[in-house]
C-alpha positions in Angstrom: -12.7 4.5 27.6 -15.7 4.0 24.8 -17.6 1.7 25.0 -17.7 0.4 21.0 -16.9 -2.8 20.1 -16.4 -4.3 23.3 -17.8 -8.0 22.0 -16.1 -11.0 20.3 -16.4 -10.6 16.5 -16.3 -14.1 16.3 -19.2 -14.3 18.3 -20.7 -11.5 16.2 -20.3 -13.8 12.9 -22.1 -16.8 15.1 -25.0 -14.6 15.7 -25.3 -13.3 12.4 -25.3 -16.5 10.6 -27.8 -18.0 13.3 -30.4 -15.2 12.4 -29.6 -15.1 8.2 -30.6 -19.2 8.4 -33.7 -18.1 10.9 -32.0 -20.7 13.5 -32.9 -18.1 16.4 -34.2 -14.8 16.3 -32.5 -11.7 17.6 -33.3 -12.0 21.6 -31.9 -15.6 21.9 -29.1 -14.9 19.3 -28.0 -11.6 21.5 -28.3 -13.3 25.0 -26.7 -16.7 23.8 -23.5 -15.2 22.0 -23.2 -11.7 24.4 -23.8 -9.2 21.2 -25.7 -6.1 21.4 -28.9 -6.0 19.8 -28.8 -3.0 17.7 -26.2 -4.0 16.6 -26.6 -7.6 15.4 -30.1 -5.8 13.8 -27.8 -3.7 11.8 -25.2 -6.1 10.5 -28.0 -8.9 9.6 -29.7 -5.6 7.5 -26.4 -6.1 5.5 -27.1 -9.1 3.2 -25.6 -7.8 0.2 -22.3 -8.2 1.9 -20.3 -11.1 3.1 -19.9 -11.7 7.3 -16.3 -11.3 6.8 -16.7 -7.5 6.0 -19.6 -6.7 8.2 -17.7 -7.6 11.2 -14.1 -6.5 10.6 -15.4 -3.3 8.8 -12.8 -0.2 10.2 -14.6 2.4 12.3 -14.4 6.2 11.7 -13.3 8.2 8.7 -11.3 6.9 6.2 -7.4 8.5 5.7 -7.0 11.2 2.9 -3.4 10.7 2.6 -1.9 7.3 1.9 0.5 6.0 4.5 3.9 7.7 2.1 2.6 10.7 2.2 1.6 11.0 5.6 4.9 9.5 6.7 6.7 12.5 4.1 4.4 14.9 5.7 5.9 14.0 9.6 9.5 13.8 8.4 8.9 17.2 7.1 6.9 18.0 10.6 10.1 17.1 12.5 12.4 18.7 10.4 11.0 22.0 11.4 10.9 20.9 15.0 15.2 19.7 14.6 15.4 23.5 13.5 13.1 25.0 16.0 10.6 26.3 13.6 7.1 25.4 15.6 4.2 24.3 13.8 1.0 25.0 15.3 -2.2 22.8 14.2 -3.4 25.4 11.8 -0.2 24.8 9.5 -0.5 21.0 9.8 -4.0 21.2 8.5 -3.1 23.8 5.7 0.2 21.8 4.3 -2.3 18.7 4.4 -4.4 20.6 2.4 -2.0 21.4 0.1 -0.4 18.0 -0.3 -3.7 16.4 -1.0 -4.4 19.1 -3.8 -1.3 18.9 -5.0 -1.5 14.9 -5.8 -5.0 15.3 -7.4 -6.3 13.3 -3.8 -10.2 13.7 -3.4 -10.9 14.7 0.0 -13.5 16.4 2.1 -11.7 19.7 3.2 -13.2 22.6 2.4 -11.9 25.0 -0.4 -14.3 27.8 0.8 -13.1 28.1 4.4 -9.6 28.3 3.3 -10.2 31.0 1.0 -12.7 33.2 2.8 -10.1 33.0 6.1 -7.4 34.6 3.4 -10.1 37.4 2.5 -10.5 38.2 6.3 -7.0 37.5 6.8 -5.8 40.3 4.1 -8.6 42.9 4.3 -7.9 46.0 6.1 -10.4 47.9 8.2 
């Protein structure tokens, strides 16, 4: 079980605010609301931005695909299972590929990968 984001976001927006007005500094602010302190340090770093979005901010990557297409992109996945065509995690990956490229969607796969595993894939020795 991680251990990330284990303490009250509303308790995080108390603690924040206390140290933006300089009400309490960081070792009172973390042991009266129970926040970690690198933490709090971090999210009072972020001024620019309103408490709201600091604390509910989403953690890891974001999606490439946009809820449709990923939903368009199981249907298809279980099609192939109803007619006992297996899929293995390599062609997931690839038709993702493909369905990002093919609606112009910017994402972070690698091109070069792709096509240097096709060279290695086709050559004969």
């Amino acid at each position: 079980m991680p251990k990330r984001r284990l303490w009250d976001p509303e308790a995080m927006k108390q603690a924040i605010e206390a140290v933006r007005t300089k009400k309490m500094g960081y070792k009172k602010a973390v042991k009266l609301f129970n926040v970690p302190r690198a933490t709090l340090k971090d999210y009072v770093k972020k001024s620019d931005k309103p408490i709201e979005d600091i604390v509910s901010g989403k953690m890891g990557r974001k999606p490439v695909l946009s809820p449709a297409l990923e939903e368009e992109l199981v249907n298809y996945c279980l099609q192939m299972e109803n007619n006992y065509y297996g899929l293995t995690a390599s062609d997931l990956k690839r038709m993702a590929f493909q369905l990002a490229i093919r609606n112009n969607i910017p994402h972070p796969f690698s091109q070069t990968k792709i096509k240097r595993s096709r060279v290695q894939r086709h050559t004969t020795n």
